[in-house]
TINU-254041 format. One record per residue (C-alpha): residue number from 1; residue in three letters; z, x, y. Coordinates in steps of 0.2 Angstrom, whole numbers, padded with zeros to 4 digits. Each point is the difference from the previous one (the first is absolute). Layout:
N
REC   i  aa     z     x     y
REC NUM ala     Z     X     Y
...
***
This chain:
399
REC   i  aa     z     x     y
REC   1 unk  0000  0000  0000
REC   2 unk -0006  0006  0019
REC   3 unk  0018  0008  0006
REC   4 unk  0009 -0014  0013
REC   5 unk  0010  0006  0014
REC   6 unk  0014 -0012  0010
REC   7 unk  0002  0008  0019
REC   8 unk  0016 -0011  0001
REC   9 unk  0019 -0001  0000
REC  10 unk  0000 -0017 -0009
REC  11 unk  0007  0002 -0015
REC  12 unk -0002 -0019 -0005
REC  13 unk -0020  0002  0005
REC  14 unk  0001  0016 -0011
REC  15 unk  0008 -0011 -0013
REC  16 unk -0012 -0014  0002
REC  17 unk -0017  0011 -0001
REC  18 unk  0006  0007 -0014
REC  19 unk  0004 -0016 -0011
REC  20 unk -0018 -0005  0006
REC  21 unk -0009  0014 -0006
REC  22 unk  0013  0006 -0014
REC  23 unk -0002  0015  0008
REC  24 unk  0009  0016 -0007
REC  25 unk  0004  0016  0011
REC  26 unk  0005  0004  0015
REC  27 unk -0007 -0014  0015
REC  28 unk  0009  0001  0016
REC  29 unk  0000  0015  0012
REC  30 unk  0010 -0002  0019
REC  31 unk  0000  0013  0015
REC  32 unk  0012 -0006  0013
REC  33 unk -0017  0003  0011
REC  34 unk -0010 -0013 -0007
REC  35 unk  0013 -0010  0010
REC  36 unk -0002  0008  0015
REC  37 unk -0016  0003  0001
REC  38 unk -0001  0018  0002
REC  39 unk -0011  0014 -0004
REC  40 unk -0013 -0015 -0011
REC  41 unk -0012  0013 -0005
REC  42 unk  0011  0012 -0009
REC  43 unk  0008 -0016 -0008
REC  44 unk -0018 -0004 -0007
REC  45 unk -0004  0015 -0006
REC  46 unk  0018  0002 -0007
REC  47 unk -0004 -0018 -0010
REC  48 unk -0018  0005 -0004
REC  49 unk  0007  0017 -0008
REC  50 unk  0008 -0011 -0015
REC  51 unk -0017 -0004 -0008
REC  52 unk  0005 -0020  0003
REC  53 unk -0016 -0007  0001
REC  54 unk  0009 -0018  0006
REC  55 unk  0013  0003  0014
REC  56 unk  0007 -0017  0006
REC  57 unk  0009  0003  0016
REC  58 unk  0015 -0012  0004
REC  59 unk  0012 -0008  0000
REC  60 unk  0010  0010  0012
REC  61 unk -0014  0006  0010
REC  62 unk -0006 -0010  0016
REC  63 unk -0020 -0007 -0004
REC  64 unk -0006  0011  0017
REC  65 unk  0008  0017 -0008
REC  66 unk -0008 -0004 -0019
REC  67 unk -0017 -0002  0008
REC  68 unk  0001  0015  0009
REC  69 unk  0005  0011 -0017
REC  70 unk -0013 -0012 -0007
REC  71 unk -0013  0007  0011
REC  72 unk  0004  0019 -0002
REC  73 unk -0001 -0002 -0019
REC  74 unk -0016 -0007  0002
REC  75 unk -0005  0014  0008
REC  76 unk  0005  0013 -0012
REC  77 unk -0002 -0011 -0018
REC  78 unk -0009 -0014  0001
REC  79 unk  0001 -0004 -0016
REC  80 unk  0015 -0003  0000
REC  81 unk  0007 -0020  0003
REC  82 unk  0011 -0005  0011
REC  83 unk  0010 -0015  0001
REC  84 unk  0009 -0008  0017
REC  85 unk  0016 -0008 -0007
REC  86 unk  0003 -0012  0014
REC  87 unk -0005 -0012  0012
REC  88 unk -0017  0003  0012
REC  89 unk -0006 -0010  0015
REC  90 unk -0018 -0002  0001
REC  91 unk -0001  0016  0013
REC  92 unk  0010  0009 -0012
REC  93 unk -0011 -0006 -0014
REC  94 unk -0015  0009  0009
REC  95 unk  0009  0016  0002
REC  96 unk  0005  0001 -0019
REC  97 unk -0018 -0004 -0003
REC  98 unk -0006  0015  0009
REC  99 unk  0012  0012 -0006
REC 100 unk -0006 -0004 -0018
REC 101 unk  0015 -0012 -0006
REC 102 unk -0003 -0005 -0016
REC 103 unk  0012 -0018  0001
REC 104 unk  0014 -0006  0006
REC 105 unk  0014 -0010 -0008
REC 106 unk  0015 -0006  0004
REC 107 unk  0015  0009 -0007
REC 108 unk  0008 -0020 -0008
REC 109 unk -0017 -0002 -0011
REC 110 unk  0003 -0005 -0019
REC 111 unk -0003  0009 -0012
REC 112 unk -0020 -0004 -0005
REC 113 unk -0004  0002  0019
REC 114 unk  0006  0018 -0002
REC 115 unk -0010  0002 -0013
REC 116 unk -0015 -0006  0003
REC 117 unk  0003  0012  0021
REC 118 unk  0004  0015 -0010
REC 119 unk -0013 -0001 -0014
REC 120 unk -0013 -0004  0012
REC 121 unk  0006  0016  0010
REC 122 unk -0001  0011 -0017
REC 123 unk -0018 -0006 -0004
REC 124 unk -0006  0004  0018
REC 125 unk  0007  0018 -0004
REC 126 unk -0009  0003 -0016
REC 127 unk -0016 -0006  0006
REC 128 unk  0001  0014  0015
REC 129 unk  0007  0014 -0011
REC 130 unk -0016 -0006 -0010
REC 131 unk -0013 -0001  0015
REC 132 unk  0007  0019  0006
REC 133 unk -0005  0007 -0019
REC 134 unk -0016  0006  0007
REC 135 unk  0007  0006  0015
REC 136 unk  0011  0010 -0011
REC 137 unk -0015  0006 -0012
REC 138 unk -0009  0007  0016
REC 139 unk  0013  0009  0006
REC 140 unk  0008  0008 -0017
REC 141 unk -0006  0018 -0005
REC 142 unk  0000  0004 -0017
REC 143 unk  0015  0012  0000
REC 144 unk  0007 -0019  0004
REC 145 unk -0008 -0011 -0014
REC 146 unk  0011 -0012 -0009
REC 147 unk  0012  0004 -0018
REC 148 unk -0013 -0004 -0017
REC 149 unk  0010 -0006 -0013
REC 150 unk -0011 -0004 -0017
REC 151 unk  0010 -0007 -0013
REC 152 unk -0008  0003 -0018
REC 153 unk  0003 -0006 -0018
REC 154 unk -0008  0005 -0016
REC 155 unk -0003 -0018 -0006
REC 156 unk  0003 -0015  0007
REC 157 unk  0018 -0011 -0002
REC 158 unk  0008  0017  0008
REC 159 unk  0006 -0008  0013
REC 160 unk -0011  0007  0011
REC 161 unk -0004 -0014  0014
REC 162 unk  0019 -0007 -0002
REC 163 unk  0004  0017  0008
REC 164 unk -0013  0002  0011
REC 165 unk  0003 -0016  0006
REC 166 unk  0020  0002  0003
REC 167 unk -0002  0018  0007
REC 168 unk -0015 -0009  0012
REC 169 unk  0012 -0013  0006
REC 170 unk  0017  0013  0003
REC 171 unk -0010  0012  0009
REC 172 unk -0006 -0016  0010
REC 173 unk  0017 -0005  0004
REC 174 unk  0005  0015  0005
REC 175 unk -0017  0005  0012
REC 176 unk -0006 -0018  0004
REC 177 unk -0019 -0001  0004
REC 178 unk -0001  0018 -0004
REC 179 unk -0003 -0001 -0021
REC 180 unk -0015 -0006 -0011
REC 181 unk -0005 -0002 -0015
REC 182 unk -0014  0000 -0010
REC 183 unk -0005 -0006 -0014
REC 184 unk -0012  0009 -0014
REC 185 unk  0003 -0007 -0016
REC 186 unk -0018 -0006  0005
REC 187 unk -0003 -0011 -0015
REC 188 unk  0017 -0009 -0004
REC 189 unk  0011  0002  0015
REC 190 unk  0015 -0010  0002
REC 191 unk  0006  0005  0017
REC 192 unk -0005 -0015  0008
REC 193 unk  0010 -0011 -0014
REC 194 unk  0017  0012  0003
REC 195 unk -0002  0000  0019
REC 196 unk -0004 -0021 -0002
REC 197 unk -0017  0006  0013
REC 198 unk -0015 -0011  0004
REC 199 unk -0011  0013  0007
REC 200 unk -0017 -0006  0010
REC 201 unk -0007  0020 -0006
REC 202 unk  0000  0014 -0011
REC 203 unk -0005  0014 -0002
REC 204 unk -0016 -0005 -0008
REC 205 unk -0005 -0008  0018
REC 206 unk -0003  0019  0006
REC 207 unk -0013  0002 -0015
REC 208 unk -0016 -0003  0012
REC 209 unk  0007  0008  0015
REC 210 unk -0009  0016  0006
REC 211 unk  0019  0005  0004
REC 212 unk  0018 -0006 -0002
REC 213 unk  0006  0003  0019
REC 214 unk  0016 -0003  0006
REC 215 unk -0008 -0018  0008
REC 216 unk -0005 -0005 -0018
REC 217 unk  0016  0007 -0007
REC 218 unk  0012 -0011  0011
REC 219 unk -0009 -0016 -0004
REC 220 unk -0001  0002 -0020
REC 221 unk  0019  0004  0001
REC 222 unk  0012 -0014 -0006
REC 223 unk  0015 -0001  0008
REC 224 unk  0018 -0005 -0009
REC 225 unk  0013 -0007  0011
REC 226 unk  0010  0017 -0002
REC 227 unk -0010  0011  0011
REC 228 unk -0010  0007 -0016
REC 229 unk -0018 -0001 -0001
REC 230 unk -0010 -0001 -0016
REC 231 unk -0017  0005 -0002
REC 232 unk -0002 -0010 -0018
REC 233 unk -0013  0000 -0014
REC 234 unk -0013 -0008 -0002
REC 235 unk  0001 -0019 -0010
REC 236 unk -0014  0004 -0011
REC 237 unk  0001  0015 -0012
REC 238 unk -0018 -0001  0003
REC 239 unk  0001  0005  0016
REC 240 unk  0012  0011 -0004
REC 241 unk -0012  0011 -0010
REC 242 unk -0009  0002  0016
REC 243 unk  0012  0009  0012
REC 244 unk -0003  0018 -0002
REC 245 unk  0009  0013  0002
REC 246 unk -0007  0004  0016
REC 247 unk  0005 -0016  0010
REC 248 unk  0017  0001 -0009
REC 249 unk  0003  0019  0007
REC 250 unk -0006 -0006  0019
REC 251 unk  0014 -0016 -0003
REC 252 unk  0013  0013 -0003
REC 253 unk -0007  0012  0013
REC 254 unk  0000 -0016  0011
REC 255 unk  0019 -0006 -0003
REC 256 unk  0007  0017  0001
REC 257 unk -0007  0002  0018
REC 258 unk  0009 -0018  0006
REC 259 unk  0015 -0001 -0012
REC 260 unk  0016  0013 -0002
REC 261 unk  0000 -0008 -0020
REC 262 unk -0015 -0002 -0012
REC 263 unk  0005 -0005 -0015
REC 264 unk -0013 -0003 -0015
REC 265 unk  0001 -0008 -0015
REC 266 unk -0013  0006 -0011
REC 267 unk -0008 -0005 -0016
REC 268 unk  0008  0005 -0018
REC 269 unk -0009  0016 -0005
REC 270 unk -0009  0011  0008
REC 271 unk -0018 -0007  0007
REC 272 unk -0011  0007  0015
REC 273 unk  0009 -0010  0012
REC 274 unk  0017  0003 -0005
REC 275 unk -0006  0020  0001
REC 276 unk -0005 -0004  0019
REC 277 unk  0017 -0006  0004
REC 278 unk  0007  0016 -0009
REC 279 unk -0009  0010  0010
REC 280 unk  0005 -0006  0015
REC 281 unk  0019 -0005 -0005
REC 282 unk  0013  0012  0005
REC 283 unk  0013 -0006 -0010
REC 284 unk -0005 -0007 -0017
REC 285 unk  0013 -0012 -0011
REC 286 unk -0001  0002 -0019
REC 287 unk  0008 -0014 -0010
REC 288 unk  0002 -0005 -0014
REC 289 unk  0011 -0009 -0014
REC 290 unk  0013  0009 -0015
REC 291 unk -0017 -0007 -0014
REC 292 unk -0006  0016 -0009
REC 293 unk -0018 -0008  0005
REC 294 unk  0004  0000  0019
REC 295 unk  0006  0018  0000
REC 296 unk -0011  0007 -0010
REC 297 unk -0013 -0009  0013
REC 298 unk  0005  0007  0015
REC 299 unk  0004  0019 -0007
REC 300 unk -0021 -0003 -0004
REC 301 unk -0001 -0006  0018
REC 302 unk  0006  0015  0009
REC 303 unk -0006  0011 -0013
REC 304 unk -0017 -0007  0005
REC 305 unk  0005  0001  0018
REC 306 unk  0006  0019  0000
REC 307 unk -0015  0004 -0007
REC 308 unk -0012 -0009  0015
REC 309 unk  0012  0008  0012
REC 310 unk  0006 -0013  0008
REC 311 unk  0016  0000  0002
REC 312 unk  0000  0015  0010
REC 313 unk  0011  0001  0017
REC 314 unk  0007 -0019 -0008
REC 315 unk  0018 -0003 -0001
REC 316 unk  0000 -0008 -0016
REC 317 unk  0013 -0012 -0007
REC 318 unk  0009 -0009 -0016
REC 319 unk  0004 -0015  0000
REC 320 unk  0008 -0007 -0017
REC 321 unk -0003 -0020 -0003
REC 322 unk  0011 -0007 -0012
REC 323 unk  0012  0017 -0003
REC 324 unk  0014 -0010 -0008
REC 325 unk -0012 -0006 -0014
REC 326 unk  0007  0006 -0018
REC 327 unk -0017  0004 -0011
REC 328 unk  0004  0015 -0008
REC 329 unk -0004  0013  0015
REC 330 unk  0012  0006  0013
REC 331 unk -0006  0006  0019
REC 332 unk  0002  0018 -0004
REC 333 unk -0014 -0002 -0012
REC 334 unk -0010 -0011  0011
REC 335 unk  0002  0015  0015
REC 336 unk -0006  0013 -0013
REC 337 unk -0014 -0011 -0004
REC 338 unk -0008 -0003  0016
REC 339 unk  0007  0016  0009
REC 340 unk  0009 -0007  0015
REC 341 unk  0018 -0005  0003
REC 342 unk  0004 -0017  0002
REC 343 unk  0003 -0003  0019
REC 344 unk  0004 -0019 -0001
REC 345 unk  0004 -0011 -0018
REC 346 unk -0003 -0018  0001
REC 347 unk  0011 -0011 -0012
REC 348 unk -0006 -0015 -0009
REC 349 unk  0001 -0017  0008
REC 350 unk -0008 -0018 -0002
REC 351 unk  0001 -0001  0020
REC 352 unk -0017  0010  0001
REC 353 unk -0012 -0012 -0009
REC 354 unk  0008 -0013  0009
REC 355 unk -0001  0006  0017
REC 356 unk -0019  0005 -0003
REC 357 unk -0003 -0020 -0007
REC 358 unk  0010 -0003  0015
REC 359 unk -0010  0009  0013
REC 360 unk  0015  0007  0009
REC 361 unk  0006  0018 -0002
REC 362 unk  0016  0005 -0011
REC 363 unk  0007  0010  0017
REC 364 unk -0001 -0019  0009
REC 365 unk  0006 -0011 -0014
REC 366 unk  0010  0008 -0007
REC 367 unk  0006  0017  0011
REC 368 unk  0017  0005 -0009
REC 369 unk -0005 -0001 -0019
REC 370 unk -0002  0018 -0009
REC 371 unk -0018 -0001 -0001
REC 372 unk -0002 -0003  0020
REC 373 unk  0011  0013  0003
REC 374 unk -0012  0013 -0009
REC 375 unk -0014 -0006  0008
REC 376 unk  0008  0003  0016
REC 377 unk  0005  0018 -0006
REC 378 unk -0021  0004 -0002
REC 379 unk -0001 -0006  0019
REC 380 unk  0015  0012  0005
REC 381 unk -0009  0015 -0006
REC 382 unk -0016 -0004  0015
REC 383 unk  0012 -0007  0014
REC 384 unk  0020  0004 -0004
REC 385 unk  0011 -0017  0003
REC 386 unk  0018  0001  0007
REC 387 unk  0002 -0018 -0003
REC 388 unk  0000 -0004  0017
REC 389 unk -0021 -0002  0005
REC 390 unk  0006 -0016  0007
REC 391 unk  0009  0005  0012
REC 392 unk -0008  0004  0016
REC 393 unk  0010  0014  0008
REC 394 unk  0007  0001  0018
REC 395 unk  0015  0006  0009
REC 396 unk  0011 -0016  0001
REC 397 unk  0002 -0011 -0013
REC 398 unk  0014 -0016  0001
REC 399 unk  0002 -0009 -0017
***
């Protein structure tokens, strides 16, 4: 969810938004200044600084002052929504117009006007992050590009889109509008069943195109409600046999340059399009279960790999689906096998096929249970969590 900021000393208000939105985390930030009036830049830059990208200003703060901050957060992050909370007159109403006010509401609406203010505010936000992506692509330089993280499994039922899925949708939550993912598995993928995504376009749609620039790229991109965007595949498999490798190496090259996260879900095995994404990967997931079969599979996999060269200058990782299963092997043998220590081990749960029949990710549904909690270990090892990505930070907090 797009981070939400209260510029308030209202506890009850503070309470009250968050019943509406059942927001966790920190929500309300005061300055003695916001009172007074004083120094209204530095106060905007100050609330802008905590990533919020929906600052509601008030109660607590007279509507004149919460336009003015308004006006100089316009001017240094647009994108960002604010809210009046308060009453306007009509001349007032044209000021906050001009100063790029978002809404207004008053600070004794129930609980479904809350909502319906702030999500309206959060949507506004993610459709500006999304309209500066190409603003972003033209002014990144490679040294610059986005994290390429491509998941792989020997055979399919690895668990391979479960995690890409989860690991998608954490380091979403924790760099909103700034994580993609694509999906690969060309001919059967099910990242728009896990992710519950009617997308308009895929991947497929850029087959014609004499190239996929960052124009085409923003409109074939399907947007979940949690700041991630999915590039999926194809509905037809027989479409799917027609995206080269080509088209998926200028995808990748293309969300690298607009997002700090790529993460791809590739196909089971090892075909010329899974290789592209290799290639251009910088950190490559290997997973697979505790059956002789799987890990036998993947030690053929990397094998195959080493011997392309192309896991050179990747930082390559283990990640062990099922580890408490008992069938016969134990994960020293497994380690030997494939020739890489296990960084994460997944335990055995029926919460994963559900949540994929359910379309909502196990870190969303279900965020304490042991399996969550390993999913959210993978995410740790690209962006470190303290627990607290939440909570915006600023010098004076009142509880």
């Amino acid at each position: 969810m797009t981070r939400i900021l209260l510029a308030t000393n209202s506890e009850q208000f503070e309470s009250g938004v968050r019943e509406a939105l059942e927001y966790e985390g920190q929500l309300r930030w005061w300055d003695d200044d916001l009172a007074a009036g004083v120094d209204l830049e530095s106060l905007a830059k100050e609330l802008t600084s905590t990533d919020a990208g929906v600052i509601a200003i008030g109660p607590g703060v007279r509507p004149e002052t919460a336009i003015d901050i308004a006006s100089h957060i316009d001017q240094i992050h647009p994108e960002v929504s604010v809210i009046v909370v308060g009453t306007l007159d009509s001349q007032l109403w044209e000021r906050a117009l001009r100063a790029g006010v978002r809404d207004v509401v008053s600070h004794k609406a129930d609980a479904e006007e809350l909502r319906q203010v702030f999500w309206r505010a959060a949507e506004a936000t993610i459709l500006a992050r999304a309209n500066l992506m190409p603003d972003i692509a033209e002014k990144a330089r490679k040294a610059n590009r986005g994290r390429v993280i491509a998941v792989v499994a020997p055979k399919g039922g690895s668990g391979k889109t479960a995690l890409s899925v989860n690991l998608a949708v954490a380091l979403a939550q924790r760099h909103p509008a700034k994580t993609s993912l694509l999906d690969l598995d060309l001919l059967f993928g099910d990242v728009t069943n896990a992710l519950l995504l009617n997308p308009e376009h895929s991947i497929a749609d850029a087959i014609d195109a004499p190239e996929l620039d960052p124009t085409l790229l923003k409109v074939l991109l399907t947007r979940r409600e949690r700041d991630l965007f999915v590039l999926t595949a194809p509905d037809s498999p027989a479409l799917g046999e027609l995206v080269t490798d080509e088209l998926v190496t200028a995808a990748i090259d293309g969300l690298s340059s607009q997002f700090e996260y790529v993460v791809v879900d590739t196909a089971a095995g090892l075909s010329e399009v899974t290789l592209a994404a290799i290639e251009k990967a910088d950190d490559v997931i290997f997973i697979c279960d505790m059956s002789v079969s799987a890990v036998r599979g993947l030690h053929k996999v990397i094998s195959a790999l080493h011997t392309l060269e192309l896991l050179r200058e990747k930082t390559k990782h283990f990640v062990l689906n099922r580890a408490d299963s008992k069938v016969g092997i134990n994960i020293s043998d497994v380690e030997a096998a494939v020739g890489i220590e296990v960084g994460v081990r997944i335990p055995s749960s029926r919460l994963v096929p559900r949540s994929m029949n359910e379309g909502t990710p196990l870190i969303e549904s279900s965020p304490k249970s042991p399996v969550a909690r390993s999913f959210l270990e993978v995410a740790d090892i690209f962006s470190p969590h303290d627990g607290n990505a939440e909570a915006p930070k600023a010098r004076r907090w009142r509880q």
